[in-house]
C-alpha positions in Angstrom: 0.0 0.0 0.0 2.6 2.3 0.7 4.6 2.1 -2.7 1.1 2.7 -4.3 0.8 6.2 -2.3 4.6 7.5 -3.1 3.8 6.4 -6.5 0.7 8.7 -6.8 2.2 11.3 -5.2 5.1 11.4 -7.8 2.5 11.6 -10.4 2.9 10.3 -14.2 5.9 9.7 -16.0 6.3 12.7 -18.4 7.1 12.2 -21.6 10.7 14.1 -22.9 10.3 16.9 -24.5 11.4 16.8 -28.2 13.7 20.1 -27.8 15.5 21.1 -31.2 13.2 19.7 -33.0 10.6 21.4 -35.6 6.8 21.0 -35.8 4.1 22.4 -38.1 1.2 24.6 -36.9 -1.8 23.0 -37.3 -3.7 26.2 -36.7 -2.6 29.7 -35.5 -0.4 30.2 -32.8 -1.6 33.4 -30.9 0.6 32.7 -29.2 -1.2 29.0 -28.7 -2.5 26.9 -30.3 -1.6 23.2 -31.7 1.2 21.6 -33.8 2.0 18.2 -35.2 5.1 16.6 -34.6 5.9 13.1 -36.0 2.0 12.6 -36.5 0.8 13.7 -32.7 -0.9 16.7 -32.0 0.7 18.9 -29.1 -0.7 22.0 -27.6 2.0 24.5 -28.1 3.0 28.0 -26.8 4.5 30.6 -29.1 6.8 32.3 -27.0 6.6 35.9 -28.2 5.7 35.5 -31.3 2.7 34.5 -33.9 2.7 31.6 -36.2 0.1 30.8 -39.5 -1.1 27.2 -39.8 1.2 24.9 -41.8 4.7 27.5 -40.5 7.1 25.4 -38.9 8.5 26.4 -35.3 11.4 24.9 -33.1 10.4 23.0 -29.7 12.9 25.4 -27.1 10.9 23.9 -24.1 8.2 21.9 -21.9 6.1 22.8 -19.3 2.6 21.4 -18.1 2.4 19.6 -20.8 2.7 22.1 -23.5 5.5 22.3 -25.7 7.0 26.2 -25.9 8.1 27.2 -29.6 9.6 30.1 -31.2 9.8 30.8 -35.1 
């Protein structure tokens, strides 16, 4: 029982965060918004900037489960 409690408390494994690597908008980034990398859908934050659907922007970061991108 007690191995079950740390667990939860740790929370979920997070996945690692594809840094240096380019996505595409999949619709405007203002300044979030979604992108596709390798076929799954991420929501994204632009960090201080804007991006069009289909531009592609680099993965800098992760945080809460939302991958931070810059053109």
């Amino acid at each position: 029982m007690y191995s079950e409690t740390k667990r939860f408390k740790q929370g979920p494994p997070r996945p690692a965060a594809p840094i240096g690597e380019k996505a595409v908008a999949v619709e405007e980034l203002n300044p979030t918004g979604m992108v596709k990398l390798h076929g799954v859908y991420w929501r994204a934050l632009c960090e201080g900037c804007r991006a069009e659907a289909g531009e592609e922007v680099l993965i800098v970061g992760y945080k809460d489960g939302v991958l931070l991108v810059r053109k």
